[in-house]
PABA-784263 format. One record per atom (N, C-alpha, C, O): y, z, x negated; residue in one letter. Coordinates in steps of 0.02 Angstrom, whole numbers, padded with zeros to 5 digits, always signed. Layout:
<lumkols>
YZXa
...
</lumkols>
This chain:
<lumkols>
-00475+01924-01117x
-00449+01966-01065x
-00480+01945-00999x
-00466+01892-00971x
-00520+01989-00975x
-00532+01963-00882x
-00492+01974-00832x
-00475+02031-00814x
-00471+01915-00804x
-00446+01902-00760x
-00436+01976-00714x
-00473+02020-00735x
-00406+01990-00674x
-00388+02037-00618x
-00429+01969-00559x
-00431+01907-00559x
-00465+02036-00504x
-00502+02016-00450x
-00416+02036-00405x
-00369+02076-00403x
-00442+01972-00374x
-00392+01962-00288x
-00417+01999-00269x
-00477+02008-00283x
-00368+02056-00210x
-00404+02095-00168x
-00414+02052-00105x
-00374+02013-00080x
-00484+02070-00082x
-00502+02018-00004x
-00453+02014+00041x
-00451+01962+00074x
-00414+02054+00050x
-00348+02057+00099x
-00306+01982+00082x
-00301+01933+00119x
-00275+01995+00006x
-00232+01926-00018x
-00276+01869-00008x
-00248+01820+00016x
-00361+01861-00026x
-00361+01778-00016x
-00376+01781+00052x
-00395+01725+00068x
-00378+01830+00116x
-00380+01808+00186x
-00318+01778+00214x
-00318+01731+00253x
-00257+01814+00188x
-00195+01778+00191x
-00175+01720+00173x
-00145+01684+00213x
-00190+01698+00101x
-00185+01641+00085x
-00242+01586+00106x
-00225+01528+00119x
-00315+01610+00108x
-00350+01578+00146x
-00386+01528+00098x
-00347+01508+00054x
-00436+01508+00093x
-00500+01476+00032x
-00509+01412+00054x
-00564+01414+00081x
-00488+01356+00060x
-00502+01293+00068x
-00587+01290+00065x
-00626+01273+00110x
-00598+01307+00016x
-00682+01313-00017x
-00751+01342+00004x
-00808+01327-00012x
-00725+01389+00045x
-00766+01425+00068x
-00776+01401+00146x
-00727+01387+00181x
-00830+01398+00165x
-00872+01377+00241x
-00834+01382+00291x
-00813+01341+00331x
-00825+01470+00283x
-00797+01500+00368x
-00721+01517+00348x
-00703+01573+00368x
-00665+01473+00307x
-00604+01480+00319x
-00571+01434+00361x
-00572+01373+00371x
-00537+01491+00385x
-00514+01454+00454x
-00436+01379+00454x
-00410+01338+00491x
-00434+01408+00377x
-00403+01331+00343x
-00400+01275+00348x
-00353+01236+00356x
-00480+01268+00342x
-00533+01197+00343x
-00506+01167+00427x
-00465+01121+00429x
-00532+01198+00488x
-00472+01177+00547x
-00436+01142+00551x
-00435+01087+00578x
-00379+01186+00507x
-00323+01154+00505x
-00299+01081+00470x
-00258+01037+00483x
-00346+01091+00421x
-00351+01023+00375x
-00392+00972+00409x
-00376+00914+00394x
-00436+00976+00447x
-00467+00940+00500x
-00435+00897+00549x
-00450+00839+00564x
-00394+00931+00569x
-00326+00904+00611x
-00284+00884+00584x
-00261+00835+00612x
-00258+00899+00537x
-00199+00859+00505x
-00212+00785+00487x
-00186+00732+00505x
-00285+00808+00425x
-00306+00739+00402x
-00341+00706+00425x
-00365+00661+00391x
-00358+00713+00495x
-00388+00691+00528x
-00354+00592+00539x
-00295+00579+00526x
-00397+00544+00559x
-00350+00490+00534x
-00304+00471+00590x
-00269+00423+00576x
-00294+00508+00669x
-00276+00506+00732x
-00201+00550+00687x
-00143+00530+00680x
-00229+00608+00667x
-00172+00679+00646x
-00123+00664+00603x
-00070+00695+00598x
-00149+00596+00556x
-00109+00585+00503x
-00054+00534+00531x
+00006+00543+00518x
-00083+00460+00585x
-00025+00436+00613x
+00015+00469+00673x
+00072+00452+00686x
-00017+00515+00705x
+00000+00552+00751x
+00090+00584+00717x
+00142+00574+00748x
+00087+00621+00648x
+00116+00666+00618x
+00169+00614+00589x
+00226+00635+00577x
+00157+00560+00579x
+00201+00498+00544x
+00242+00481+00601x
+00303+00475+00595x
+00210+00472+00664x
+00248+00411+00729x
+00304+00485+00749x
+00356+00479+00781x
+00283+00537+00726x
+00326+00614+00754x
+00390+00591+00729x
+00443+00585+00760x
+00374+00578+00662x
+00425+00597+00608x
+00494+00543+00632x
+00551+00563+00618x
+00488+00489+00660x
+00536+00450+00691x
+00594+00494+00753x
+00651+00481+00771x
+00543+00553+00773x
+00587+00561+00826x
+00539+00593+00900x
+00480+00575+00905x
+00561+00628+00941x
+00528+00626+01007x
+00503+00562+01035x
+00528+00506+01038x
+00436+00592+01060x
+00395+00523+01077x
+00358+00547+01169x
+00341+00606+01179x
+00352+00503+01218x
+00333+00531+01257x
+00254+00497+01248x
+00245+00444+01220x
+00199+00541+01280x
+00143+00513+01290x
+00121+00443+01280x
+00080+00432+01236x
+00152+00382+01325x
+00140+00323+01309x
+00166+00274+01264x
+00141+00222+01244x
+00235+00306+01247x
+00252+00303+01182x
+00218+00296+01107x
+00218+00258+01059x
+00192+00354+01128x
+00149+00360+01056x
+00086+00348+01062x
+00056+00366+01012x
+00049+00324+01104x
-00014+00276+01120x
+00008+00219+01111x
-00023+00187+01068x
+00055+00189+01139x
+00092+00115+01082x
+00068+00115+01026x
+00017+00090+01005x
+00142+00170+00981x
+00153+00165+00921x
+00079+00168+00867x
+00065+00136+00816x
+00047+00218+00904x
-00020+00239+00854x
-00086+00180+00885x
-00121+00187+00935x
-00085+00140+00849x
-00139+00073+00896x
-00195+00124+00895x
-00201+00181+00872x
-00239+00075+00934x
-00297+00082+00930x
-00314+00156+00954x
-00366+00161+00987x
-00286+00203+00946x
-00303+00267+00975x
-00322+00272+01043x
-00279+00248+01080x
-00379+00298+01076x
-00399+00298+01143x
-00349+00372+01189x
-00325+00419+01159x
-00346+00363+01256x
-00288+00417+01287x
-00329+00464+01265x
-00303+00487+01214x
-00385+00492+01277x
-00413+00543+01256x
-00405+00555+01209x
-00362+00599+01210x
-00424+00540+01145x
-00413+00540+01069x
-00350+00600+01068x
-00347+00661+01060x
-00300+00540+01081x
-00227+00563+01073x
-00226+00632+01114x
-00197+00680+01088x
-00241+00636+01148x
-00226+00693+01190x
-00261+00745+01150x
-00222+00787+01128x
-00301+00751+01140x
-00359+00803+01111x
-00327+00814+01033x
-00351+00857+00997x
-00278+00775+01013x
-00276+00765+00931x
-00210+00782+00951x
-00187+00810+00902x
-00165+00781+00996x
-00111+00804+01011x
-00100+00880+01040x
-00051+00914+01027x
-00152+00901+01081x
-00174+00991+01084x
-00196+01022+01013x
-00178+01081+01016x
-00229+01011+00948x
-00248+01015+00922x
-00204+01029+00876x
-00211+01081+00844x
-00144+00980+00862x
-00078+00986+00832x
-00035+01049+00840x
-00018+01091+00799x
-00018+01042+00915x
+00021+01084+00954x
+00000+01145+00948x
+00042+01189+00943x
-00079+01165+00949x
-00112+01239+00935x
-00074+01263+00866x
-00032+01308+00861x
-00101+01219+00813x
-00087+01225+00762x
-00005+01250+00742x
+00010+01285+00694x
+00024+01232+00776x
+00115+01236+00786x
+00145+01181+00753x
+00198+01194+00723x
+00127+01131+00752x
+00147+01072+00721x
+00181+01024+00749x
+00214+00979+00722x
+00168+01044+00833x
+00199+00988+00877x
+00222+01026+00927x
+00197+01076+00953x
+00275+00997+00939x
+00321+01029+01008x
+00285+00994+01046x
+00257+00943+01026x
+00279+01026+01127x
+00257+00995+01179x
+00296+01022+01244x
+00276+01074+01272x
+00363+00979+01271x
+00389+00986+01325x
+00396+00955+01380x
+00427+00902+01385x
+00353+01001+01450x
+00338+00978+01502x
+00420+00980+01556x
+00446+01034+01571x
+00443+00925+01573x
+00476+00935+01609x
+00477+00919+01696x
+00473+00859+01709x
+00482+00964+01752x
+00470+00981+01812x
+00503+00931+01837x
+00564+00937+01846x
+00458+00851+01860x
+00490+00817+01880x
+00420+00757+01901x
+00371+00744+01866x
+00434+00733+01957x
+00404+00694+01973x
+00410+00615+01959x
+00468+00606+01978x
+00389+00559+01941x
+00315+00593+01902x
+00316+00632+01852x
+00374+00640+01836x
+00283+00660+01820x
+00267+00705+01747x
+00304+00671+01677x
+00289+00615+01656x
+00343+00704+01653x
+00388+00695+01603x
+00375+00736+01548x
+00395+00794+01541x
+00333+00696+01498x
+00325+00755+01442x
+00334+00729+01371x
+00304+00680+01349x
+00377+00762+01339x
+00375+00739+01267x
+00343+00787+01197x
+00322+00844+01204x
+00346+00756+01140x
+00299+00776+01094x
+00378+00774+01030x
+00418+00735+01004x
+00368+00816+01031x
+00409+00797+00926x
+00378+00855+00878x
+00327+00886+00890x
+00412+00861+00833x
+00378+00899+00750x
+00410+00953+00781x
+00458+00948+00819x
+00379+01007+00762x
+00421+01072+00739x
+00422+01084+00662x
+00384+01057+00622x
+00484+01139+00642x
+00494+01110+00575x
+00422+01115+00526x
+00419+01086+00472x
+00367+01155+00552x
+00298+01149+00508x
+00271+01072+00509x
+00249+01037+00464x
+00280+01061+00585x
+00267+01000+00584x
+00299+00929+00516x
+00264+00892+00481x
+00355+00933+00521x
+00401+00909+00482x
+00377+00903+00411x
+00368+00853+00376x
+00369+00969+00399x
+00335+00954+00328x
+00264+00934+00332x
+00247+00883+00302x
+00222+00965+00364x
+00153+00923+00364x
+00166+00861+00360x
+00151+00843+00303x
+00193+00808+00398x
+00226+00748+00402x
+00241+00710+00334x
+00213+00661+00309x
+00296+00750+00312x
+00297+00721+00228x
+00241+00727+00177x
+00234+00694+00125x
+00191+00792+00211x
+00152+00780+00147x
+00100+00712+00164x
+00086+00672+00119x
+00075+00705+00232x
+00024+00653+00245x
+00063+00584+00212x
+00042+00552+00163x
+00112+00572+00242x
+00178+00526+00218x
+00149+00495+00164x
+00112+00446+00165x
+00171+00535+00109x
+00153+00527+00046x
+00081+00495+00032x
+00072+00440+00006x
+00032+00538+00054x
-00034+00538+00058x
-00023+00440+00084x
-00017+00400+00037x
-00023+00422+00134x
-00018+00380+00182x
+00009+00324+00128x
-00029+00283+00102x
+00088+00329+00111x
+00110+00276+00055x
+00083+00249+00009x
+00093+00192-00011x
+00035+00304-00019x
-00009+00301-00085x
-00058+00249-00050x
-00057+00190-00067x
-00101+00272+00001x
-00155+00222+00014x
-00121+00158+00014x
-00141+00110-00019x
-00064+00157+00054x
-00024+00085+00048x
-00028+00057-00010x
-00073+00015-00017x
-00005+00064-00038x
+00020+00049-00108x
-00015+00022-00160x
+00004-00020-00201x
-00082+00057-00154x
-00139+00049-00196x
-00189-00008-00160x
-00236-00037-00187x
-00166-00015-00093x
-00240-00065-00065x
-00255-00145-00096x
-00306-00180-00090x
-00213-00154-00119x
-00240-00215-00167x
-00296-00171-00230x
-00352-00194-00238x
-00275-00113-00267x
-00329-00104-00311x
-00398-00106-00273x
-00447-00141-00284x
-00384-00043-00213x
-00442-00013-00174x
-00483-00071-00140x
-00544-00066-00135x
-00451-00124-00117x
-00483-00182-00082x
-00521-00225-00168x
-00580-00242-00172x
-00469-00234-00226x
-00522-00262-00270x
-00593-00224-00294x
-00647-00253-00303x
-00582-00159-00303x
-00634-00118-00315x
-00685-00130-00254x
-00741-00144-00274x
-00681-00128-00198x
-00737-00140-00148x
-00767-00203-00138x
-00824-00205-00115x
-00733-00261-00155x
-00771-00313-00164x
-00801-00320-00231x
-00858-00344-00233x
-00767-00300-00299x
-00805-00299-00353x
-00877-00255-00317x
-00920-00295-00300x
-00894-00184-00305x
-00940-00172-00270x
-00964-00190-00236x
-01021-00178-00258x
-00971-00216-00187x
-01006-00263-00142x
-01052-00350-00180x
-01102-00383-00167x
-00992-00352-00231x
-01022-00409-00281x
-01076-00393-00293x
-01127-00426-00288x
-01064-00316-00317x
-01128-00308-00387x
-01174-00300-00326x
-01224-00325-00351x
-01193-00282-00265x
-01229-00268-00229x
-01297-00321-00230x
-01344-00312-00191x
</lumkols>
């Protein structure tokens, strides 16, 4: 029996991971990005203001964060509230898309945990055989 063809309408909606020019790929760019993935974790605690979460997320440069934090927020993943006050008062938390993006990196994130004793023996066995 052959399959039934998707009409182009349904996979523009659902959208092709696979293909070049889906505008998917973006989004997965940012998420898994490795700034997007602790970015989306340090959320999941709670509202964070700017220097807050340059703390929490080491090593991230202000730029970085900032650019990986518009990037989020486009996406609708991150609340961003400016409040009218001198100096500048702004905080960051999940919106509920956010939220779940969050658990799935989470996961993603635990796993690497979890496994880095295998992943660290496998890279020195490699490097052995080198």
């Amino acid at each position: 029996m052959e399959k039934p063809v998707e009409p182009f309408s349904a996979r523009v909606r659902r959208g092709d991971l696979m293909s070049p020019d889906c505008p998917s790929r973006e989004v997965l760019r940012h998420v898994t990005s490795q700034w997007g993935v602790l970015i989306l974790i340090a959320l999941e605690g709670g509202t964070h203001r700017f220097s807050e979460l340059r703390r929490k997320v080491g090593g991230v440069s202000e730029r970085m964060l900032a650019q990986t934090l518009q990037w989020l927020e486009g996406d609708g993943l991150v609340d961003r509230v400016a409040y009218p006050v001198v100096p500048p008062h702004v905080e960051y938390s999940l919106t509920p898309m956010g939220r779940e993006a969050a658990a799935r990196v989470r996961g993603l994130a635990d796993w690497i945990e979890a496994n880095m004793p295998r992943i660290a023996q496998r890279r020195a066995a490699r490097l052995a055989a080198e």
